[in-house]
C-alpha positions in Angstrom: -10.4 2.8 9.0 -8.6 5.6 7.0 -11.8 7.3 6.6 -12.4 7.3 10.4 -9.3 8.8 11.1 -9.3 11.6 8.4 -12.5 12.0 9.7 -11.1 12.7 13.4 -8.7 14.6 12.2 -7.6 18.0 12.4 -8.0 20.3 9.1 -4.3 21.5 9.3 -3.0 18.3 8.7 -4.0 18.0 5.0 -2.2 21.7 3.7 -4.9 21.9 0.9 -8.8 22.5 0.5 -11.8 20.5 0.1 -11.0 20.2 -4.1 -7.9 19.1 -3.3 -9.2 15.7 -1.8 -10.9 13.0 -3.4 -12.3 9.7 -2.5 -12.8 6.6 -4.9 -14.9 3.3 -4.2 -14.6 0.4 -6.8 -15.4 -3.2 -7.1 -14.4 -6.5 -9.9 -13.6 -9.8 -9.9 -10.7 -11.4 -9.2 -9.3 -14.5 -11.6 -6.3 -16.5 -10.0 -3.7 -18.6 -11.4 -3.0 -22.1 -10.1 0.6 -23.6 -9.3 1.3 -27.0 -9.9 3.7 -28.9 -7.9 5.9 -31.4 -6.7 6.5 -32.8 -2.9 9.9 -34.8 -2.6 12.3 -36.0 -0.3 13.1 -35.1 2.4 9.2 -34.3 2.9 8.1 -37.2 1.2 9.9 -40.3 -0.1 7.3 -41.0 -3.1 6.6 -37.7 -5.2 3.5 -36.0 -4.4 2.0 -34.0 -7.1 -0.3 -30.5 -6.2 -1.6 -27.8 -7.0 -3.1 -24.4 -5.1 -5.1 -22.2 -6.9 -7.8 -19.6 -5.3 -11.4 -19.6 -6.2 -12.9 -16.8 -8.4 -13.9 -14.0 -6.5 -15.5 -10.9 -6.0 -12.8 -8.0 -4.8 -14.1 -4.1 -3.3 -11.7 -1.2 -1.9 -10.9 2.5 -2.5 -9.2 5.1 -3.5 -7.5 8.1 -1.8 -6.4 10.9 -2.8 -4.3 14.0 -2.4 -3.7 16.4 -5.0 -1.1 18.9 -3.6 -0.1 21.2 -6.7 1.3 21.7 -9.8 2.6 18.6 -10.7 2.5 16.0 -7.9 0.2 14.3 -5.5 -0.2 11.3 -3.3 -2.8 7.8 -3.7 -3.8 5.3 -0.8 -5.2 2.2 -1.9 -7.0 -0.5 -0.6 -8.5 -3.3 -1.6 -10.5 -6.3 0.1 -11.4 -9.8 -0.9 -12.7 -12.7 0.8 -12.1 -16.5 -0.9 -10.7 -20.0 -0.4 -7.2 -21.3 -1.1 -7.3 -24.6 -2.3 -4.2 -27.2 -1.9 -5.1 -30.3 -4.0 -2.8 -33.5 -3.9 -2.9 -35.9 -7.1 -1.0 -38.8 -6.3 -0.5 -41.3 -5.1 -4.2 -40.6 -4.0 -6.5 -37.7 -4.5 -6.9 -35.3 -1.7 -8.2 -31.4 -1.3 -7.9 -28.9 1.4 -9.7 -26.0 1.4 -9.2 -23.1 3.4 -11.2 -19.8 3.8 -8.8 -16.6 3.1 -9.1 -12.8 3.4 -7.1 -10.8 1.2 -6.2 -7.4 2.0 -4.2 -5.6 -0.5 -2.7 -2.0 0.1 -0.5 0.7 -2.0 0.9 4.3 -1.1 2.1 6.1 -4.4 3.0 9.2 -5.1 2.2 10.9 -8.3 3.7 12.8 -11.0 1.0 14.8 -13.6 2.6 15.5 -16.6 0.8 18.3 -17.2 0.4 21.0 -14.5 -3.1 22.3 -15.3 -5.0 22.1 -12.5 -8.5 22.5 -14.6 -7.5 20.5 -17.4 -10.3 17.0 -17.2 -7.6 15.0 -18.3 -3.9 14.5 -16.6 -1.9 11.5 -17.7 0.8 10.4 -14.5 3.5 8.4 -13.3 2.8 6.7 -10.2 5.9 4.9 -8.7 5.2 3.9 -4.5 5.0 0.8 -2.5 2.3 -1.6 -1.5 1.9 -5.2 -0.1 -0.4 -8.0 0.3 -1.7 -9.6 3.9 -3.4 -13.1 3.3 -5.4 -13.9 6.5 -6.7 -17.4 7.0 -10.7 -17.0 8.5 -11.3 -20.8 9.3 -10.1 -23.7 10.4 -8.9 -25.5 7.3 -11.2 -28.8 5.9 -10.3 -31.6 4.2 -12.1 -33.6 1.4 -11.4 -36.3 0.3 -12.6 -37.8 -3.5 -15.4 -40.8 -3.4 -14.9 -44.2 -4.3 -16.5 -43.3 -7.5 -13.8 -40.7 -8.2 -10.6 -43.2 -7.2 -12.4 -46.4 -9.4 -13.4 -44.4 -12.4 -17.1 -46.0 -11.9 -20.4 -44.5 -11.4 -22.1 -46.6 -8.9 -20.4 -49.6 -6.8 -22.6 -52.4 -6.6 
């Protein structure tokens, strides 16, 4: 979307030339902690224990930015991942709930070059700015529940 709209619009808007713009695409993984914990009253009267974690996954977004001179210019991230969230209750009996998740993550920041030479190939910088995180459920959530062979320790029932 920002792309299309830079695109669209008009070359007076951006106060600098063509080198002054630049436009970064990246992709990675993505490795997720898991919470652990505990339902109680008033919710329940028994102690539930659970956890939510996220799935591994595989993350893509870019880079945008504006170099306006000397020693400062301006970044737009944004990044996009899809996975499932996973809420898993241990006791008293073993359930898991899975539901499908988009992740959209996005930053503005400006930045501050420490060195002011334009043509220098490398400028170290402080970036200080402000960004946020939209999770966006995609389906309807689905439960599973753990076989008999799962609750009874067993491998067959017979």
């Amino acid at each position: 979307m920002l792309i299309g709209l830079l695109a669209v619009s008009p070359r007076n808007i951006f106060a600098q030339g063509d080198g002054d713009l630049e436009l970064n695409l990246f992709f990675g993984g993505s490795w997720h902690s898991q919470n652990s914990f505990e339902i109680g009253f008033p919710q329940a009267v028994t102690p539930i224990q659970s956890e939510f974690k996220f799935n591994q996954g595989f993350r893509g977004g870019m880079r945008f930015n504006v170099f306006t001179s000397g020693h400062w210019g301006e970044e737009f991230t944004y990044s996009f991942e899809s996975n499932e969230a996973r809420f898993i209750t241990k006791s008293p009996t073993s359930s898991e709930l899975e539901l499908g998740m988009q992740i959209h993550q996005f930053a503005v920041n400006t930045l501050y070059y420490f060195n002011d030479d334009e043509t220098s190939t490398v400028r170290p910088f402080l970036a200080v700015g402000i960004g946020g995180t939209l999770y966006r459920p995609t389906d309807p959530p689905t439960k599973r529940n753990p076989s008999p062979e799962t609750l009874c320790g067993a491998t067959s029932l017979n």
